[in-house]
N, C-alpha and C positions, 0 to 999 in steps of 0.2 A: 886890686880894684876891678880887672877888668872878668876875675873869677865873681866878684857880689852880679855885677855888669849879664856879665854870661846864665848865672841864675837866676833872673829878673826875666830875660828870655824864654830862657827854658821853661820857668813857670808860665809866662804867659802861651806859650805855645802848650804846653801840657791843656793848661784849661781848657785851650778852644779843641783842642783834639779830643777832650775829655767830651763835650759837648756834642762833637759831631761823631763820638763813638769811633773813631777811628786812630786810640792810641798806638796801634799797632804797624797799623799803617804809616802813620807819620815817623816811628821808628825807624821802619823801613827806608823810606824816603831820606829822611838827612842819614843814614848808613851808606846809603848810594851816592849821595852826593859828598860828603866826607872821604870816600874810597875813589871817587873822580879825581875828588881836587888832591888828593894825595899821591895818586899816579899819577898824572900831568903836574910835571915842574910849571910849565906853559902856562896855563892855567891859574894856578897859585902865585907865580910871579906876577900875572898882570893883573890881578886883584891885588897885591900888595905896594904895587908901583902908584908910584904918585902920578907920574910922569902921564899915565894914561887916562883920559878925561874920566867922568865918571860917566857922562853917557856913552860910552861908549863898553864900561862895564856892565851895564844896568844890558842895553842891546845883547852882548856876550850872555849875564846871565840867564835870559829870558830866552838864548835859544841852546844854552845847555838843557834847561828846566825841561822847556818840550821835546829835547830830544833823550831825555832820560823817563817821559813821561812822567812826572813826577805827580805825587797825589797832589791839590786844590791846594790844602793846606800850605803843604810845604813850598809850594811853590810861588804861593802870595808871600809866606814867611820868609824865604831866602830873597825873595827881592824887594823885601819891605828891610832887611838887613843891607843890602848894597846900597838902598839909599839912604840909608841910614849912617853909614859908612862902618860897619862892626860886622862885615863878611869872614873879619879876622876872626873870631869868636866861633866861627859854627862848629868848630872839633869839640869845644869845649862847652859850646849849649849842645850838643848832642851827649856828651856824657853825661852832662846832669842830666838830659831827659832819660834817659836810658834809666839813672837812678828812679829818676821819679815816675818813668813807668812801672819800673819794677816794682815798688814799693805801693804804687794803686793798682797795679793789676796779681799784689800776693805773691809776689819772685822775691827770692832772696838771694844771695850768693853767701856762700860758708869760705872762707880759706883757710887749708883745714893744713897743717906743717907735720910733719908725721916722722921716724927717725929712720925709717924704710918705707920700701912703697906697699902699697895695700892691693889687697887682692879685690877683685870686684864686686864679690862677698860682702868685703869689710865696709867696701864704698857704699856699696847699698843701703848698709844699718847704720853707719853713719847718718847718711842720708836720712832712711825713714827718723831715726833719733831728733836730731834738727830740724825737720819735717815739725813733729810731733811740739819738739821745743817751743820753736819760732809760730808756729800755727801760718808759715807762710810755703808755698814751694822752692824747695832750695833746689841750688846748683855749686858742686862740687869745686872750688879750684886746689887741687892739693899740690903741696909742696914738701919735697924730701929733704931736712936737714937732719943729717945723723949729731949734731951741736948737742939735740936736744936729747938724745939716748936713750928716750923710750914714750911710750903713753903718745897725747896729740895735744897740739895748739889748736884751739880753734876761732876764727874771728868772724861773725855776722853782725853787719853794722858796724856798731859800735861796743859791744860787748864783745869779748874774749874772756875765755875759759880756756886756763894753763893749766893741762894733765897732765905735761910733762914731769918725767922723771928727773930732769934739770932741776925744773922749778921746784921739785919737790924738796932734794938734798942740798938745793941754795936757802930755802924754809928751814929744812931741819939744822943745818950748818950755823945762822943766825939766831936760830933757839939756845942752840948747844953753847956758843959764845955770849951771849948775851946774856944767859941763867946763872 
């Protein structure tokens, strides 16, 4: 529930940054404030606490906000969240923004599984390939499983494409018994 919750957020924050041209920026902003509240226990504990009024959170977040300079945006947005009471939420509307900027500002990420590591040759053409595929700019996450024995996994989005040599002799293995 509170993942549907979280991207109801993110979309509406997506919009108005969309509006004010400042996706990137507002990126920034809840990345700085996610990295605060994740290195302060302090912090995170007394926005979790019941115990602690709520104005007295709102005061708290309103002079993190300015002392982190926070852009306009984000800093109406994090404190329209504490009064809202769903400051719990902001790790997680930050990574769906993150998707959702990616996805309107033409970013991809590929996670590419490979059965050795690649040389930075190999990463590149990869790249331009997926590049080319997706029509978006990718960004590389690769992963070394020798499981898979040769060729590459690769996953953007929601599509995957198994060139492994795994996949291949588990297809052929299912033809050969099956026929």
């Amino acid at each position: 529930m509170s993942a549907v919750i979280a991207r109801r957020y993110a979309l509406a924050l997506m919009n108005l940054a969309a509006k004010s041209e400042g996706i990137e920026e507002v990126a920034g902003g809840l990345d700085d404030l996610a990295e605060l509240l994740s290195e302060s226990d302090r912090l995170a504990a007394m926005f979790a606490s019941p115990d602690v009024p709520h104005a007295e959170k709102e005061r708290i977040v309103a002079t993190v906000l300015q002392r982190m300079q926070a852009p306009q945006l984000v800093d109406t947005f994090i404190r329209y969240l504490v009064h809202k009471r769903r400051i719990e939420l902001v790790d997680e509307i930050r990574r769906i923004y993150h998707e959702l900027a990616d996805e309107r500002l033409g970013f991809a990420q590929a996670q590419v599984t490979v059965a050795s590591s690649l040389s930075e040759g190999d990463e590149e053409r990869l790249r331009t390939l997926y590049e080319k595929i997706s029509g978006k700019k990718i960004t590389l996450a690769v992963t070394v499983d020798p499981s898979i024995i040769g060729g590459v996994v690769t996953k953007i989005g929601s599509t995957v494409w198994d060139g492994s040599l795994r996949n291949a002799l588990d297809t052929l293995q299912s033809e050969i018994s099956g026929g």
